[in-house]
N, C-alpha and C positions, 0 to 999 in steps of 0.2 A: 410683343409690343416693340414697336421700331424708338430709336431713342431718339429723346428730345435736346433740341439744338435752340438754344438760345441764342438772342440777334446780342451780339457787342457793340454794334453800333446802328447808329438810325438810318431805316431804310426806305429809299423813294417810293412815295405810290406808285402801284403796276394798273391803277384804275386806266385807261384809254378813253374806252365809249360807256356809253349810259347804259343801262340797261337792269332792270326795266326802265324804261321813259315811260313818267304821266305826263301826258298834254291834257290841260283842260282849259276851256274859253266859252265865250256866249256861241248861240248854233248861227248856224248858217255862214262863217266867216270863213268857210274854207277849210278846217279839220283834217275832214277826211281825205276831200280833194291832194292837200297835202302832203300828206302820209301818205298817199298811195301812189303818187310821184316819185317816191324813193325805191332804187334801185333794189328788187329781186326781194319786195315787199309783198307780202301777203295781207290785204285788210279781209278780216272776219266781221262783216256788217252786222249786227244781230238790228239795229234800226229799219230800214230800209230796201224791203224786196224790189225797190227799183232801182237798180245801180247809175247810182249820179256821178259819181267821179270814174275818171281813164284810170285805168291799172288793173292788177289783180286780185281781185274784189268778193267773196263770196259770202251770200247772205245764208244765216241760220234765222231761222224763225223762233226757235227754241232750243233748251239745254239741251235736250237731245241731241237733234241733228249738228248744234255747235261739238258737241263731246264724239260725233262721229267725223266730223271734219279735224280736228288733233287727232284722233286716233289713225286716218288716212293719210297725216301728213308726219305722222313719225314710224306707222308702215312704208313711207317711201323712204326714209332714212333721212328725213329731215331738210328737204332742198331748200328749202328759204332762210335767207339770211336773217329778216326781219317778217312777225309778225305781229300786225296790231290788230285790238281790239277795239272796236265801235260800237256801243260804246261801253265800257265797262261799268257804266251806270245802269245799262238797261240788263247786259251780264246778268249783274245784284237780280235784277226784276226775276231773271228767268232761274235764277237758284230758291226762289221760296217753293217751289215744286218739290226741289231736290229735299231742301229741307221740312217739309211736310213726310214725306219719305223715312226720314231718321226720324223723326219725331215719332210716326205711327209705329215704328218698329224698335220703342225705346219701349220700358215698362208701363214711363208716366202717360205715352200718350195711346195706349192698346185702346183706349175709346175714341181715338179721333176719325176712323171713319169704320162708321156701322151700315148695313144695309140692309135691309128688307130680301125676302126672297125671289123679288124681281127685281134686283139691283138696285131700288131707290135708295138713295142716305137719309136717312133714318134723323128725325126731329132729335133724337137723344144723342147726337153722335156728335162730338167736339166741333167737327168742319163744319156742319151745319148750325153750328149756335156760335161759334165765330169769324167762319166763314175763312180767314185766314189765319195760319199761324202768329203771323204779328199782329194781333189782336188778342193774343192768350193776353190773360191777367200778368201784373205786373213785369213786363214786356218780356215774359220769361222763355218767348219764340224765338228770340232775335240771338239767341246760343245756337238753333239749328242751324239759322239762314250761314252765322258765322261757319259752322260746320262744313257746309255743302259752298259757299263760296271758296273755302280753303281746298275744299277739293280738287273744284274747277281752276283753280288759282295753280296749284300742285304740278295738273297735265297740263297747261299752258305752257310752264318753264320747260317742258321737256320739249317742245316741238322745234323749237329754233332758239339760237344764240343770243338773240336782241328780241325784244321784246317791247313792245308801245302800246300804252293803256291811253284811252282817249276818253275822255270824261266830259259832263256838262257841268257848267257849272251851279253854283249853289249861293245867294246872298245871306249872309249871314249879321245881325246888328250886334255887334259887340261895346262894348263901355270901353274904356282908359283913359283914365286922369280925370273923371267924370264926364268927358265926353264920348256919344255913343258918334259909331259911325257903322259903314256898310263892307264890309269884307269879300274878297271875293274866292270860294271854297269848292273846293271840288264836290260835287252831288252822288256820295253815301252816307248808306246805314253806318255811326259812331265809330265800332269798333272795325267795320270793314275797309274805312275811311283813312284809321287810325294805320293797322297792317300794311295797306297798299303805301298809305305816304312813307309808311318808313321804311319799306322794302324797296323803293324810289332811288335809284341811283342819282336820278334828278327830274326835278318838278318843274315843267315851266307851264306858264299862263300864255293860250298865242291871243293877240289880239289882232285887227286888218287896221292899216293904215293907207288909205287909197290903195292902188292894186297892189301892194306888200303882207305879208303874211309874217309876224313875229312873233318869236318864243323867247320870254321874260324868263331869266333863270333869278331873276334877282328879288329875293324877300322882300316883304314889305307889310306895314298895320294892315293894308287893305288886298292885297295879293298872296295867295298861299304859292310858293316857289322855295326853288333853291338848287342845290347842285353838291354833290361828291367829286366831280369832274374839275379839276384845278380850272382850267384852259376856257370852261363854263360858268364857271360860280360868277354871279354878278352884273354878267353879260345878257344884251339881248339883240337877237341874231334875226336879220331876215333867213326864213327857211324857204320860200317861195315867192315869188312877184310873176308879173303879168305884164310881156315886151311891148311894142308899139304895133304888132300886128296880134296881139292877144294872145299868145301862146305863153304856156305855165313854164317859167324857168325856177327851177330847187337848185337851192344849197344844201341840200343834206350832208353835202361833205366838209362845211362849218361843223355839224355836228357830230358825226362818227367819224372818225379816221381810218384808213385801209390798217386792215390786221394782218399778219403771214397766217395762212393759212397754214 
């Protein structure tokens, strides 16, 4: 056991760049377009097998083929600087699969899929009488989806350095001081919602402001955000705009700073 060395005195954060980055905002505002403007950036679309934004872009239709594309890219030894994900809300979508998976091959759920001798599933069989996991009684599925998103969540970290979760967002009515109002939350399941915001080096909300693209680090009653990043916290940054002959100009180097390799 190597010995333990206690700090004497107080010592500067070594935080630099974000990472992971959750972006979430309403759609169509440019997200992705964004993000994949950023230098030696990888977007992983799981939304849209038409590629709508310029960069380097690859669509999974499902967890499979997403879990084959990490595994490809940390067989190459990892070349991308940054990879995001598009959206990490639809992600979630595609791990209730995974989690159907643990669940049949747990004790409690050995009846969740039965067949007949020609393959049909079977009227008596869990999947067929609820059709989804998150439909079990007393929401007691939403453990596996936990399970199998954590998985996914796992091989993501190993594929590259920097790391961008791009989310939809989610209104939520909240009460305070007896006044309700409208909130604006990133779009998951509770506890998956709960993990990602806090494993968030920083949270921002982008919103468009004529042809500008901004990312909100700054908390608020109605905005989920915030920042571990000193240089971030509070701030909100054009990350992309749109010149006088329409070509996409990024700042992404407001946000990450060059590292020594």
């Amino acid at each position: 056991m190597s010995e333990i060395i206690l700090p004497k005195k107080p010592i500067k954060s070594r935080l630099v760049n974000p990472s992971p980055l959750l972006i979430f905002g309403p759609p169509k505002i440019g997200k992705t377009t964004s993000v994949a403007a950023l230098e030696n950036c990888l977007v992983i679309n799981c939304e849209d097998p038409i590629q709508t934004a310029d960069g380097m872009v690859m669509y999974a239709e499902n967890l499979k083929v997403f879990r084959q594309i990490l595994n490809a890219i940390i067989k190459e030894g990892c070349p991308y600087d940054y990879i995001a994900i598009d959206t990490i809300t639809k992600l979630e979508e595609f791990c209730v699969v995974r989690a159907e998976e643990i669940y049949a091959n747990s004790p409690v759920g050995s009846g969740w899929i039965k067949r007949d001798e020609a393959g049909k599933l079977l009227a008596t069989s869990g999947k067929a009488k609820y059709k989804s996991i998150l439909f079990l009684p007393n929401g007691s599925g939403y453990q596996y989806l936990r399970q199998a998103f954590d998985e996914i969540i796992t091989l993501i970290k190993k594929a590259a350095k920097h790391i961008i979760y791009i989310g939809h967002v989610k209104q939520a009515n909240i009460l305070k001081d007896g006044v309700e109002f409208t909130s604006q939350d990133i779009n998951l399941v509770g506890k998956n919602k709960q993990a990602i915001s806090a494993d968030a080096q920083a949270i921002a909300y982008m919103r468009r402001v004529g042809g500008k693209n901004l990312l909100c680090f700054q908390p608020s009653d109605d905005v989920l955000a915030g920042c571990k990043v000193r240089r971030l916290e509070g701030k909100e940054i054009v990350v992309s705009e749109y010149d006088e002959e329409g070509n996409l100009v990024s700042h992404w180097d407001e946000i990450y700073l060059k590292e020594e390799k």
